[in-house]
BAFI-3210 file (N, C-alpha, C; in Angstrom, 3 decimals, decimal comma, padded with zeros to 6 digits):
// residues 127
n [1|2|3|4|5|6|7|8|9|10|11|12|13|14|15|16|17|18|19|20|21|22|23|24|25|26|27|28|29|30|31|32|33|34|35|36|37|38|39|40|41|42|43|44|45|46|47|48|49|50|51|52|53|54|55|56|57|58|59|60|61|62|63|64|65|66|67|68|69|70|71|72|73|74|75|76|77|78|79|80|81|82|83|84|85|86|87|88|89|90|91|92|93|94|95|96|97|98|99|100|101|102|103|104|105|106|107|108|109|110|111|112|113|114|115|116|117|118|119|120|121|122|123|124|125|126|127]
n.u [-002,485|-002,580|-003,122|-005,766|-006,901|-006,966|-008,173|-010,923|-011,092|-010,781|-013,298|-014,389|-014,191|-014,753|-017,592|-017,997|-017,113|-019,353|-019,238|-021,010|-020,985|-017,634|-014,213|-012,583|-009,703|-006,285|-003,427|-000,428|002,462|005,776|008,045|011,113|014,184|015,983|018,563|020,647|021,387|023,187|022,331|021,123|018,787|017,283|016,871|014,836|012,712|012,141|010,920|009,557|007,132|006,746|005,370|003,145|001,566|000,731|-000,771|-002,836|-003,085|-004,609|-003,246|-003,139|-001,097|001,828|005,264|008,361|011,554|015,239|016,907|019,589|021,035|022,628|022,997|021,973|021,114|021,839|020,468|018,890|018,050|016,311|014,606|013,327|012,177|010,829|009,054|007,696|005,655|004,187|003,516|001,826|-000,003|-001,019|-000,300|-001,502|-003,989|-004,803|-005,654|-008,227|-009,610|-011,711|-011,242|-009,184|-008,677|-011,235|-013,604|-012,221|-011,613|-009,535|-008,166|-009,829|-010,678|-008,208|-008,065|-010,082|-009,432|-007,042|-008,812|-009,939|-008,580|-007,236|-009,384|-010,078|-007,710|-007,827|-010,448|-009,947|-008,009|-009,151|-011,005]
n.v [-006,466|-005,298|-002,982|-002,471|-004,054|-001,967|000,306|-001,099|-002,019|000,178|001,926|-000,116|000,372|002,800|002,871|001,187|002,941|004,806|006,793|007,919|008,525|008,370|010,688|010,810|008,800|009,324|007,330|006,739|005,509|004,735|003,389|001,923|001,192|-001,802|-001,651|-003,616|-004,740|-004,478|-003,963|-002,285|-003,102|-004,786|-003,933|-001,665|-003,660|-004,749|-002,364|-001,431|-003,432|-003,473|-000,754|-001,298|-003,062|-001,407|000,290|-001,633|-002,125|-000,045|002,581|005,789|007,614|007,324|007,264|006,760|005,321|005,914|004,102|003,235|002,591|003,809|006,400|009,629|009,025|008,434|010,655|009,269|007,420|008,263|009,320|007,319|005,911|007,686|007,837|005,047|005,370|006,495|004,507|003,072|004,046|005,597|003,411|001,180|002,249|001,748|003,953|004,452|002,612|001,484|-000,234|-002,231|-005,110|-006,224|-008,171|-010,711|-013,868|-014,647|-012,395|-010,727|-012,861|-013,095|-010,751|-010,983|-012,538|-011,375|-009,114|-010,475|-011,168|-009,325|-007,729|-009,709|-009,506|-007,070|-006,712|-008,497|-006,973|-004,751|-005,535]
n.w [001,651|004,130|004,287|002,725|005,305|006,999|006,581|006,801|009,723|010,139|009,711|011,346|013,767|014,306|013,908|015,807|018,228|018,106|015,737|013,626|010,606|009,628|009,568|006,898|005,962|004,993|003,427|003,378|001,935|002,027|-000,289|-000,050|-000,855|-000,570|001,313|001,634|-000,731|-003,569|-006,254|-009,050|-010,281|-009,870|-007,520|-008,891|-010,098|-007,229|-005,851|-007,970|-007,462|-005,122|-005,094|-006,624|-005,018|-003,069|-004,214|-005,215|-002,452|-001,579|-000,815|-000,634|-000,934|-002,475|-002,092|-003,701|-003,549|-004,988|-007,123|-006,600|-003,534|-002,259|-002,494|-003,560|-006,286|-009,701|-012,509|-014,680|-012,478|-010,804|-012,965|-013,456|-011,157|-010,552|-013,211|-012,325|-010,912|-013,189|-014,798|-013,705|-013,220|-016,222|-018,389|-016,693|-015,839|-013,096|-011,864|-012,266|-010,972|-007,749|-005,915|-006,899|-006,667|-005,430|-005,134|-005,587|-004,650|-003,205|-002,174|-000,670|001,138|002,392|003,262|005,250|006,749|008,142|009,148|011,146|013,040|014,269|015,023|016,931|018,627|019,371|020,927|023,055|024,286|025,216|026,911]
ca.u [-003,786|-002,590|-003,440|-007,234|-007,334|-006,679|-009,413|-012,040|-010,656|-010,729|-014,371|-015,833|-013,433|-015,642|-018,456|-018,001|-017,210|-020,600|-019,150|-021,398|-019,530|-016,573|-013,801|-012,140|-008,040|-005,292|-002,373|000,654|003,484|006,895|008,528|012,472|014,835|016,631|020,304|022,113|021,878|023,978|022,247|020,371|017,956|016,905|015,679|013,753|011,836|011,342|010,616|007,242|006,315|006,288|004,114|001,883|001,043|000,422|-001,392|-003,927|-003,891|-005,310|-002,878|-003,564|-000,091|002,814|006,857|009,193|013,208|015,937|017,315|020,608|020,826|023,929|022,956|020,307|021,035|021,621|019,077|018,203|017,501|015,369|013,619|013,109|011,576|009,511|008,232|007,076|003,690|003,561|003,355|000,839|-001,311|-001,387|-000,487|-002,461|-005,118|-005,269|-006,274|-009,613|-010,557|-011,386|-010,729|-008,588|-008,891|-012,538|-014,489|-011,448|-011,896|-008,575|-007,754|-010,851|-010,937|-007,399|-008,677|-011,034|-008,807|-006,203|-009,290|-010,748|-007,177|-006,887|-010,719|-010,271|-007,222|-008,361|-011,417|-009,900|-007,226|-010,686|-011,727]
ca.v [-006,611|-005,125|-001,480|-002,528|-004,482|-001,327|000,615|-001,567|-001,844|002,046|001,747|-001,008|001,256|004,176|002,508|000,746|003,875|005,496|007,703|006,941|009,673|008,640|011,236|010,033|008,670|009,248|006,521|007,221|004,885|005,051|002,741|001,862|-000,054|-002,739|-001,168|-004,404|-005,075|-003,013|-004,199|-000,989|-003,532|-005,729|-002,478|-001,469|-004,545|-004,729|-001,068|-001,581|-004,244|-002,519|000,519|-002,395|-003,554|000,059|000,369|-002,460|-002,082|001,840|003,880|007,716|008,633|006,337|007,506|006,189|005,977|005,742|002,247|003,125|002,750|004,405|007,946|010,686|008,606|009,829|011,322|008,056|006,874|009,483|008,967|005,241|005,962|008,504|006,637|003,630|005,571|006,764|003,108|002,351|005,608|005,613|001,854|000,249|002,577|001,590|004,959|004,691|001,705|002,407|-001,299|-003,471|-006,571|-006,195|-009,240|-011,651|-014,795|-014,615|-011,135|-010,604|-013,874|-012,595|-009,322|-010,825|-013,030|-010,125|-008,149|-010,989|-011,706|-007,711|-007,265|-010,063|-008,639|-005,414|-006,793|-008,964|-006,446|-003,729|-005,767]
ca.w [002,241|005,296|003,984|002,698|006,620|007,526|006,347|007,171|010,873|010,830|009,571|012,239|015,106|014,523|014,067|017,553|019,353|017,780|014,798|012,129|010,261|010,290|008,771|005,837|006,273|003,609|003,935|002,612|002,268|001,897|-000,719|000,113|-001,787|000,438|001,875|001,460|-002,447|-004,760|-007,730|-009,280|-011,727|-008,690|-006,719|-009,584|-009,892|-006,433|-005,995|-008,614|-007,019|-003,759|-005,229|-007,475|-003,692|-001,964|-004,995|-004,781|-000,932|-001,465|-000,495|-000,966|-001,140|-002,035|-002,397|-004,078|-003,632|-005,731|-007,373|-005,771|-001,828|-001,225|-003,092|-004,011|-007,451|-011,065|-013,151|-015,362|-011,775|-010,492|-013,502|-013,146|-009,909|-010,783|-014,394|-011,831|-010,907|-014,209|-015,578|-012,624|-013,777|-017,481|-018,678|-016,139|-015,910|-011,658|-010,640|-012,039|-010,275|-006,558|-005,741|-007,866|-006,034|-005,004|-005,630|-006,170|-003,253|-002,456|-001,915|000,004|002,403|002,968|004,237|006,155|008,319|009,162|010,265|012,348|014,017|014,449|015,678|018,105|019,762|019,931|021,914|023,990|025,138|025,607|028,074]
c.u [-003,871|-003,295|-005,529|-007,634|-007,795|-007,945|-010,867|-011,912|-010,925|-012,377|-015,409|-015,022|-014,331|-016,888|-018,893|-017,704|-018,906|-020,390|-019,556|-020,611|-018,239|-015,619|-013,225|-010,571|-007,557|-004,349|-001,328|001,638|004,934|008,121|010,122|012,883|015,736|018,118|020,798|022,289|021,820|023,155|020,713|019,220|016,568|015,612|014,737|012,418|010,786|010,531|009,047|006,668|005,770|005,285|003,380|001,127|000,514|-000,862|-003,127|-004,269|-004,929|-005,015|-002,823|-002,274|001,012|004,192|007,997|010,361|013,667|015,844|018,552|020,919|021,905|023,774|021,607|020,144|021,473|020,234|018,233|017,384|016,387|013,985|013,036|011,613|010,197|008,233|007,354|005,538|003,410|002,661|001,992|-000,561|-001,676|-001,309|-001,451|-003,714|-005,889|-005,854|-007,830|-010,250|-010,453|-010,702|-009,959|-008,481|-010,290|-013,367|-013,422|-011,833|-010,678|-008,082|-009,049|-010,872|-009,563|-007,611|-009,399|-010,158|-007,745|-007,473|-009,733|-009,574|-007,364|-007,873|-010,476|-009,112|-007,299|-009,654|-010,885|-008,483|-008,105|-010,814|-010,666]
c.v [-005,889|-003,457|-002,068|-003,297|-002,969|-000,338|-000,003|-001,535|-000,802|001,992|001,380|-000,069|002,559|003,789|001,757|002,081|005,414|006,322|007,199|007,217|009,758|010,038|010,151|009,772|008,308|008,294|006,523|006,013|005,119|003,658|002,763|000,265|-000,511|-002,215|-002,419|-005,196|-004,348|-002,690|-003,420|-001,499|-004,298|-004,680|-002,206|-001,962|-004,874|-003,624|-000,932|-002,463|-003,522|-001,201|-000,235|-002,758|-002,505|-000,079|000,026|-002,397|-000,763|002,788|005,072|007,843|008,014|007,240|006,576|006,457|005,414|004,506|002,702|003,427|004,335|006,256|008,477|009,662|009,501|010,282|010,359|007,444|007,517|009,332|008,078|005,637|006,632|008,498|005,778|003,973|006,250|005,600|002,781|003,518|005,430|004,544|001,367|000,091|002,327|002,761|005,507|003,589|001,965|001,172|-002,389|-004,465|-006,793|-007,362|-010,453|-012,461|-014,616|-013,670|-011,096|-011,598|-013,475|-011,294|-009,532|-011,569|-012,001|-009,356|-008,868|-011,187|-010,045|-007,430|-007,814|-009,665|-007,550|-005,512|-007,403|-008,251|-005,079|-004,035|-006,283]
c.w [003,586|005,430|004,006|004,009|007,324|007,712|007,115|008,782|011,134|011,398|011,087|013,751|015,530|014,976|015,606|018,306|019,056|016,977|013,341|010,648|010,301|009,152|008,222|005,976|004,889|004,188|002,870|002,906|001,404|001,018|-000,677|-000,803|-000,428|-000,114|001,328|-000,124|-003,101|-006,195|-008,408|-010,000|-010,688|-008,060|-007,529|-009,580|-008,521|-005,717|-006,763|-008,379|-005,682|-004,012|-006,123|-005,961|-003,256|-003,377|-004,961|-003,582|-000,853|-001,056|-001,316|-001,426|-001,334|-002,650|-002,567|-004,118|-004,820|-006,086|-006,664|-004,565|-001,017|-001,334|-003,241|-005,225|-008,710|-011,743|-013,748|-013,786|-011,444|-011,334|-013,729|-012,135|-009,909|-012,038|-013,364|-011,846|-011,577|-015,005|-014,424|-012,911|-015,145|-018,096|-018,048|-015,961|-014,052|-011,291|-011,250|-012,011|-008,949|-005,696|-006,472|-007,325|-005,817|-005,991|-005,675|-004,674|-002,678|-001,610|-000,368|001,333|003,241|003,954|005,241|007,416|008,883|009,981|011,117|013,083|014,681|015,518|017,412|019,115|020,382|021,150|023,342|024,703|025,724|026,709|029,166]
res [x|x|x|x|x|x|x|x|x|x|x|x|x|x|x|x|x|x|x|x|x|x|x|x|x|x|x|x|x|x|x|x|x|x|x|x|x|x|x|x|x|x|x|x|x|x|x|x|x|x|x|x|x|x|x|x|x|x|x|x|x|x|x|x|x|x|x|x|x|x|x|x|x|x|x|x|x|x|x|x|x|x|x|x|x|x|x|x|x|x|x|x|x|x|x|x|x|x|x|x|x|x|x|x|x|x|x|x|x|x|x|x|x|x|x|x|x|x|x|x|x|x|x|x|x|x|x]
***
């Protein structure tokens, strides 16, 4: 949620400094498998969860590493990695929705309290 906070934050940022126009922002993120567990099946799992999230948040641009920490990886891995946002493209069909959460209460009320926590520090360190 912290990605779609993000956005909207950009949004009301412009909009408060008078750019009705605002330009448009790509967000890229950088998916890592956690250094301190060996276990190549684990990473995986948590690896498409981590680009299922970038996903739904709206990032433009997400990268994915290996399942094995310690190396470039082998090739089965490589291709693991690089399958994940195949499965998130053609199984899921996510990249032709522009919001996949949009409308849900949860998702949404979530978004709204990071941006009101966000908004109000940003104001009250303005002034």
């Amino acid at each position: 949620m912290k990605l779609r906070s993000l956005r909207l934050l950009y949004d009301n940022l412009m909009y408060a400094y008078g750019m009705s126009s605002s330009p448009e922002i790509e967000i890229a993120t950088y998916q890592k498998v956690d250094d301190r567990v060996d276990d190549a099946y684990r990473n995986m799992i948590f690896n498409t969860l981590q680009t299922l999230s970038a996903v739904i948040g709206g990032a433009d641009l997400i990268f994915t590493n290996t399942l094995n920490p310690d190396s470039q990886g082998t090739a089965i891995d490589q291709r693991i990695a690089i399958n994940v946002h195949h499965i998130m493209r053609y199984e899921s069909d996510l990249d032709k929705v522009v919001d996949p959460v949009q409308g849900s209460y949860f998702f949404e009320s979530l978004t709204d309290k990071i941006c009101q926590s966000v908004w109000t520090d940003f104001e009250s360190e303005a002034q």
